[in-house]
Backbone as a ProteinNet text record, in pm:
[ID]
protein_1_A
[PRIMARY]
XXXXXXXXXXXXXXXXXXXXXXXXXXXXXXXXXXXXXXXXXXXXXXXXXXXXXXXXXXXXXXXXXXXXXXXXXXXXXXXXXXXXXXXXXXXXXXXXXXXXXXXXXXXXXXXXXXXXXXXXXXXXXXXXXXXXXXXXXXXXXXXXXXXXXXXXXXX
[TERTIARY]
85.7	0	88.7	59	153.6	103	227.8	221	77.3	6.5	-120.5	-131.5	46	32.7	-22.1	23.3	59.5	-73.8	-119.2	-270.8	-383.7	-384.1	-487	-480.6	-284.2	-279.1	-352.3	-316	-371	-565.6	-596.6	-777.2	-817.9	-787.2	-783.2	-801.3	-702.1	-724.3	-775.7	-808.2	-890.8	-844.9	-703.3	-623.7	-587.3	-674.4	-679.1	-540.2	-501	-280.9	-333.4	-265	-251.5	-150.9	-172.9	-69.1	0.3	126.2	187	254.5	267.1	339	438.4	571.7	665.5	749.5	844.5	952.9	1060.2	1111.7	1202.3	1333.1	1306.1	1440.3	1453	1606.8	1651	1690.4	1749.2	1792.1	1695.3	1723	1563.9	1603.9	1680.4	1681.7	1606.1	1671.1	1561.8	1475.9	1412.6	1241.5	1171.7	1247.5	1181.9	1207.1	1303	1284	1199.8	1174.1	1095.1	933.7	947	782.9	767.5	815.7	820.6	765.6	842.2	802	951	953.4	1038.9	1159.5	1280.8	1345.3	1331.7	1308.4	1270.8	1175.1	1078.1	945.1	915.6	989.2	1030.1	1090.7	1017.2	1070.9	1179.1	1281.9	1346	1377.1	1374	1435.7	1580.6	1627.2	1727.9	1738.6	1802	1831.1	1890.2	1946.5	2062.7	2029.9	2137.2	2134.1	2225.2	2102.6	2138.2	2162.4	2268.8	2326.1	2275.1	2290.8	2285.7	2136.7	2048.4	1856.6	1851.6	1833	1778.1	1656.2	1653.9	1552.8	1608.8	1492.5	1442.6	1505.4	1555.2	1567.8	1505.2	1411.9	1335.5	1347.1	1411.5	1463	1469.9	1430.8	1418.6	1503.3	1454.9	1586.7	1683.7	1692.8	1817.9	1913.3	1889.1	1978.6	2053.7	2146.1	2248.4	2215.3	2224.9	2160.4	2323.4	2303.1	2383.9	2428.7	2471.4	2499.4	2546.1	2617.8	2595.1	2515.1	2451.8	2317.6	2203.4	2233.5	2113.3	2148	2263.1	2308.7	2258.9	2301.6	2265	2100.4	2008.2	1868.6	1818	1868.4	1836.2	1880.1	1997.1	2035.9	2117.8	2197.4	2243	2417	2446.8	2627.7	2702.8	2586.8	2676.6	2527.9	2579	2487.3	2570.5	2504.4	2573.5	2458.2	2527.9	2390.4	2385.9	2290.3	2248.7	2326.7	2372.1	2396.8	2270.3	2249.9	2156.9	2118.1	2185.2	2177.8	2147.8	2145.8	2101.5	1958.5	1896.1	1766.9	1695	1721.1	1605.9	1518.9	1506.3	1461.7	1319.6	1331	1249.3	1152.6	1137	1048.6	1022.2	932.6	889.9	811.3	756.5	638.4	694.4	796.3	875.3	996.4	1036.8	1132	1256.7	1367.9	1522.5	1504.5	1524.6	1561.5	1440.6	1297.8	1179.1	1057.3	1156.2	1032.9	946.4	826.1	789.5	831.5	825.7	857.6	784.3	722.2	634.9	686.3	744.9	830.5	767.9	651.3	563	495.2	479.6	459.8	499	657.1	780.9	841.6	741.4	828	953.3	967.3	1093.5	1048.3	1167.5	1160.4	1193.8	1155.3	1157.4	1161.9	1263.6	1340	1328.4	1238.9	1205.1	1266.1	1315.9	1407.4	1293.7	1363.3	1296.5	1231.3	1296.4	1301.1	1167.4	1125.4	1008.3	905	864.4	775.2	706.3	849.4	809.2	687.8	677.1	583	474.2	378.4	220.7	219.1	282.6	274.3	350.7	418.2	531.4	474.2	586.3	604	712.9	644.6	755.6	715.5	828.5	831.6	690.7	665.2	543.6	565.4	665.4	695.3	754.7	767.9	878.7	940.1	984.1	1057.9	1010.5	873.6	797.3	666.9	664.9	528.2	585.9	526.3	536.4	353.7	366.8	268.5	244	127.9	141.3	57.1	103.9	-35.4	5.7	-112.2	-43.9	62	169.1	285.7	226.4	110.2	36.3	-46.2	-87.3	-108.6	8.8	84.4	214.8	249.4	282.2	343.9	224.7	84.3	-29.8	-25.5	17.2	15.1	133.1	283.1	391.9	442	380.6	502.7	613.9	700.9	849.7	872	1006.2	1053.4	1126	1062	1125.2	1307.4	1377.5	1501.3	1580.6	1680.2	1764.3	1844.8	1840.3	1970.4	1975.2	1951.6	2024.9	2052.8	2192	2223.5	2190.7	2185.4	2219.1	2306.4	2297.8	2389.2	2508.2
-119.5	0	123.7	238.7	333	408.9	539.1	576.2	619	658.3	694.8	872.4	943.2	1042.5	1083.6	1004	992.9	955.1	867.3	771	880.6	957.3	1032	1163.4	1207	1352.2	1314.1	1161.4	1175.3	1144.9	1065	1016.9	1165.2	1282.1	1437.9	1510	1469.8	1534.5	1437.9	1397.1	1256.8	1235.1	1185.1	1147.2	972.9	988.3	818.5	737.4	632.6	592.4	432.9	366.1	194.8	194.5	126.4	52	-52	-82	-209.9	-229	-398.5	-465.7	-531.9	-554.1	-595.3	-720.4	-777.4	-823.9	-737.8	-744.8	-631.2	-584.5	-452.7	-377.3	-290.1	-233.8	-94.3	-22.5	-60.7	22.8	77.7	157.8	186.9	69.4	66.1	-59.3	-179	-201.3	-323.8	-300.9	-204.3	-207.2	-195.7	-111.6	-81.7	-232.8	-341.7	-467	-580.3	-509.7	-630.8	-588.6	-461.7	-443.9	-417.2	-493.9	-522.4	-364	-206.3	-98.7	-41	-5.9	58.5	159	145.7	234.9	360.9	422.6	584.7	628.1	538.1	548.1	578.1	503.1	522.7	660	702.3	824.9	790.9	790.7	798.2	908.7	915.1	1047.3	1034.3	1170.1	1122.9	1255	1265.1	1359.5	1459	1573.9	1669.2	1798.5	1856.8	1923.2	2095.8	2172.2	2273.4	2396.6	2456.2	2533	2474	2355.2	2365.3	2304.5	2319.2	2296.8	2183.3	2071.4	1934.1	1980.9	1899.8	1934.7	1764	1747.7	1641.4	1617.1	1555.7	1558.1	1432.8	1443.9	1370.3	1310.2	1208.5	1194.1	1011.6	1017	847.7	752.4	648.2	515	498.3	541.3	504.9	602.1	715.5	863.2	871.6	928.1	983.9	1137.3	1162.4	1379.6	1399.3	1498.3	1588.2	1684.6	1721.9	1798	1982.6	1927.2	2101.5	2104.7	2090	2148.1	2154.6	2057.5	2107.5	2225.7	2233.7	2378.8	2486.1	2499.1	2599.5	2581.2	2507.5	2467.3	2553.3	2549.6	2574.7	2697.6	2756.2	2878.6	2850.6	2758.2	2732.5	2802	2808	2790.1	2665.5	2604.8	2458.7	2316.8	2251.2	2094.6	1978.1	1903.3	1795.2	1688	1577.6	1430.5	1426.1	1421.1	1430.5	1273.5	1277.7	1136.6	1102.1	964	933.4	1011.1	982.7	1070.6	1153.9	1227.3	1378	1372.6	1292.8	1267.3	1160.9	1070.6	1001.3	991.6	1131.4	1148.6	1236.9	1285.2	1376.7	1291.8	1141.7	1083.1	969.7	977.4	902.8	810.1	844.9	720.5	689.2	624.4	588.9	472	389.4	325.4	351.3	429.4	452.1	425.1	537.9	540.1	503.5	494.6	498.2	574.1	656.8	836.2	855.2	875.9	937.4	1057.2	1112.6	1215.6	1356.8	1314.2	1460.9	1512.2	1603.5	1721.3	1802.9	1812.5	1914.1	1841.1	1698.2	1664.3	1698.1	1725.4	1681.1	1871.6	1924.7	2080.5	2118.2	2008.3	2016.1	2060.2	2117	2225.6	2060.2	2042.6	1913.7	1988.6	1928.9	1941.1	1846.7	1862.3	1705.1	1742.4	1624.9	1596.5	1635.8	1699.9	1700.6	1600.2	1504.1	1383.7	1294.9	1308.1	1307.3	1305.8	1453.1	1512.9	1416.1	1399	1259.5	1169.2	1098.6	1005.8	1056.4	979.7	987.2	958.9	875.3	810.4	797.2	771.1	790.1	689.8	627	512.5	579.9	505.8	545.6	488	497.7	410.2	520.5	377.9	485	463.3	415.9	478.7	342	229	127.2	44.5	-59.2	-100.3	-227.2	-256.5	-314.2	-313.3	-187.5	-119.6	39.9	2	116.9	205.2	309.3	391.3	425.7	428.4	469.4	526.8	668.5	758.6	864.6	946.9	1009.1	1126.9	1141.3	1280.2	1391.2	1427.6	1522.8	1578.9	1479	1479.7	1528.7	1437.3	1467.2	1608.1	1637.3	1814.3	1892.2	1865.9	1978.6	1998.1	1834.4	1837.7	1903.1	1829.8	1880.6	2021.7	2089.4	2205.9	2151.5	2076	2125.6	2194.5	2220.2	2290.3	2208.3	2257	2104.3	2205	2094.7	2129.3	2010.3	2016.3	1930	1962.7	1806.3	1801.7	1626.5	1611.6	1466.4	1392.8	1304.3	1265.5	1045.8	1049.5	913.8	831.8	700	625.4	571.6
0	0	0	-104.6	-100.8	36	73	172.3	215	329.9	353.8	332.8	320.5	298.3	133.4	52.8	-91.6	-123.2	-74.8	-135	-140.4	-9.8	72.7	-45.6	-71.1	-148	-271.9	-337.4	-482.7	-499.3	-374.4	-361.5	-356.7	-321.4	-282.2	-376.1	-496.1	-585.9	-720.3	-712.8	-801	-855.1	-844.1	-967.5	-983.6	-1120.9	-1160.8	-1130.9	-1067.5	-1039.3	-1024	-1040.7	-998.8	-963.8	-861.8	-743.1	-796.3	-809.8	-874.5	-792.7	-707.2	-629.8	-702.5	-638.2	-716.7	-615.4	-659.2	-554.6	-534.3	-422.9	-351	-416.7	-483.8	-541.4	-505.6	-488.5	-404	-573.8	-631.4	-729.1	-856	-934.5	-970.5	-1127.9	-1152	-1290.2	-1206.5	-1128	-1023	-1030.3	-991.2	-1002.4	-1095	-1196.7	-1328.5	-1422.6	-1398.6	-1421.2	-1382	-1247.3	-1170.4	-1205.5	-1210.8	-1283	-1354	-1505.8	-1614.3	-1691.1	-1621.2	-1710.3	-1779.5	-1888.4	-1948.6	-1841.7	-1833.1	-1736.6	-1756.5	-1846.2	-1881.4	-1844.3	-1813.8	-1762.5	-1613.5	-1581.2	-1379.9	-1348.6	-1293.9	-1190	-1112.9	-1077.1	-963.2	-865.1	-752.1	-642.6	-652.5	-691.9	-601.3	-515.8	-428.5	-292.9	-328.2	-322.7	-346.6	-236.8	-231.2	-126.3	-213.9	-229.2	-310.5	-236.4	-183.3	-110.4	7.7	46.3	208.7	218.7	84	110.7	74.6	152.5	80.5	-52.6	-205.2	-274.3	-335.2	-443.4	-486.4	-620.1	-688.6	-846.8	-903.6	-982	-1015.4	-1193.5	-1211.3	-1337.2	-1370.7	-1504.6	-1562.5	-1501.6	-1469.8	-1438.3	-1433.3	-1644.8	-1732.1	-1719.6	-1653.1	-1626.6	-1515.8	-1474.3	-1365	-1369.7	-1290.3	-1239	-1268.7	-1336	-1376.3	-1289	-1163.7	-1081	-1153.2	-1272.1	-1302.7	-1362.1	-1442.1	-1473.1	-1387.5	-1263.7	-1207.7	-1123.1	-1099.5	-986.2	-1085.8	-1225.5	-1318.9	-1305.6	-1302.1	-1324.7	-1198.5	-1097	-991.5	-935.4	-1016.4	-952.5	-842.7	-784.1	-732.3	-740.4	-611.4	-608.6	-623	-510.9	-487.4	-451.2	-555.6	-545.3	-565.9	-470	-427	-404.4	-410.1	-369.1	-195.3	-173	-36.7	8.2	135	230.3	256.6	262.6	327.8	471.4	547.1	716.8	723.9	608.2	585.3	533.2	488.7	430.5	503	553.4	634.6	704.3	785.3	893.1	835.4	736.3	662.3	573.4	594.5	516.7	602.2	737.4	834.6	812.6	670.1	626.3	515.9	498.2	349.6	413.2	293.8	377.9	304.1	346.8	334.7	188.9	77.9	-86	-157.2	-100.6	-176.3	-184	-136.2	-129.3	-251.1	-258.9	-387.3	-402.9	-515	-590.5	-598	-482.9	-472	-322.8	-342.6	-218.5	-180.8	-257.2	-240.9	-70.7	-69.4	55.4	162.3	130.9	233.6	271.8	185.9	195.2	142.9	3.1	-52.7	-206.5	-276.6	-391.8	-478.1	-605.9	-647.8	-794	-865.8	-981	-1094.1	-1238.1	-1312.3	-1383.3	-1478.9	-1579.1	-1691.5	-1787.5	-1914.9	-1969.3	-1986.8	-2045.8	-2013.6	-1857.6	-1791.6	-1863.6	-1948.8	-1984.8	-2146.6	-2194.8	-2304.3	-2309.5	-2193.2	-2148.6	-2099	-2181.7	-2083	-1956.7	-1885.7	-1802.5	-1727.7	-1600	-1528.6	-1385.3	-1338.4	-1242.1	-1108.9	-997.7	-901.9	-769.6	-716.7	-571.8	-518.8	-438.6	-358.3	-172.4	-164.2	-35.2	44.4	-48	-2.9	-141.6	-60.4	-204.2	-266.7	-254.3	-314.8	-398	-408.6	-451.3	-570.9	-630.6	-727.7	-723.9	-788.5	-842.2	-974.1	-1063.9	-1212.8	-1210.2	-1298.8	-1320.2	-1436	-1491.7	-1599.9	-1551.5	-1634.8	-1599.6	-1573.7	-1630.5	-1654	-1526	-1434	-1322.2	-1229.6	-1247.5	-1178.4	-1161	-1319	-1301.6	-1215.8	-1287.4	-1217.4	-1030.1	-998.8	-852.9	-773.9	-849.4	-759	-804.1	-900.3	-946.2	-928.2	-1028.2	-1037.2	-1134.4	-1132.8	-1190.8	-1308.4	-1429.4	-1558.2	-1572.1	-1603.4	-1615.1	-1726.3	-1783.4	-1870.3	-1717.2	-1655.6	-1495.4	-1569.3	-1634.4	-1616.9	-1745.7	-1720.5	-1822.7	-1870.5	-1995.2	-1978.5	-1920.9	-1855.8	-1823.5	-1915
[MASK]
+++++++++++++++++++++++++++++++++++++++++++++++++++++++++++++++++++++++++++++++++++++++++++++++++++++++++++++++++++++++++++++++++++++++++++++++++++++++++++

């Protein structure tokens, strides 16, 4: 079951999503293998910490975040990938590296990959590491405001 924060934000705003159960992957090629969706298709989080502000970067499977472009994306001086220790504590209903992608929850500034915007459709941990979420992108952007950016590159 995705988080009760996440379930409750999207039943809220009526946004059509299916729940997909999977077997247990930490990495997002893992999951985007184990639930048989395209890796470009999967959202992944990853953490970064942009002058000092934990924020979100939100970008396909198959990609690595680009750290300067997202400091340039962001206006930033200085970005860096968040430590775990530095991010755990800030996602009490999630389990360690399967946050969804909406910061807008969490009071965090959340950053999407261009590339994102491609797809109808977009996948993502929903708050452990056995459960995914699917729903249209389109939803996505209307709910979280990010900020679309070119921050990430292929693997």
């Amino acid at each position: 079951m995705p988080t009760k924060r996440l379930k409750d934000f999207l039943d809220s705003n009526k946004v059509k999503y299916v729940t997909c159960s999977h077997s247990q992957a930490f990495t997002a090629q893992e999951v985007a293998a184990s639930a048989h969706i395209p890796g470009k298709q999967l959202a992944k989080t990853v953490m970064v910490s942009l002058d000092g502000k934990m924020a979100m970067a939100v970008l396909p499977a198959t990609d690595h975040v680009d750290l300067r472009l997202l400091k340039k994306a962001a206006g930033a001086k200085k970005a860096e990938l968040a430590a775990e220790r530095d991010f755990k504590d800030l996602f009490p209903d999630c389990e360690i590296g399967a946050m969804p992608p909406f910061g807008n929850l969490y009071d965090l500034d959340v950053y999407a990959a261009t590339s994102l915007t491609e797809d109808e459709e977009i996948a993502f941990n929903a708050g452990s590491h056995t459960e995914l979420i699917r729903l249209a992108y389109k939803d996505f952007e209307d709910l979280v405001k990010p900020q679309i950016a070119d921050l990430s590159v292929a693997a």
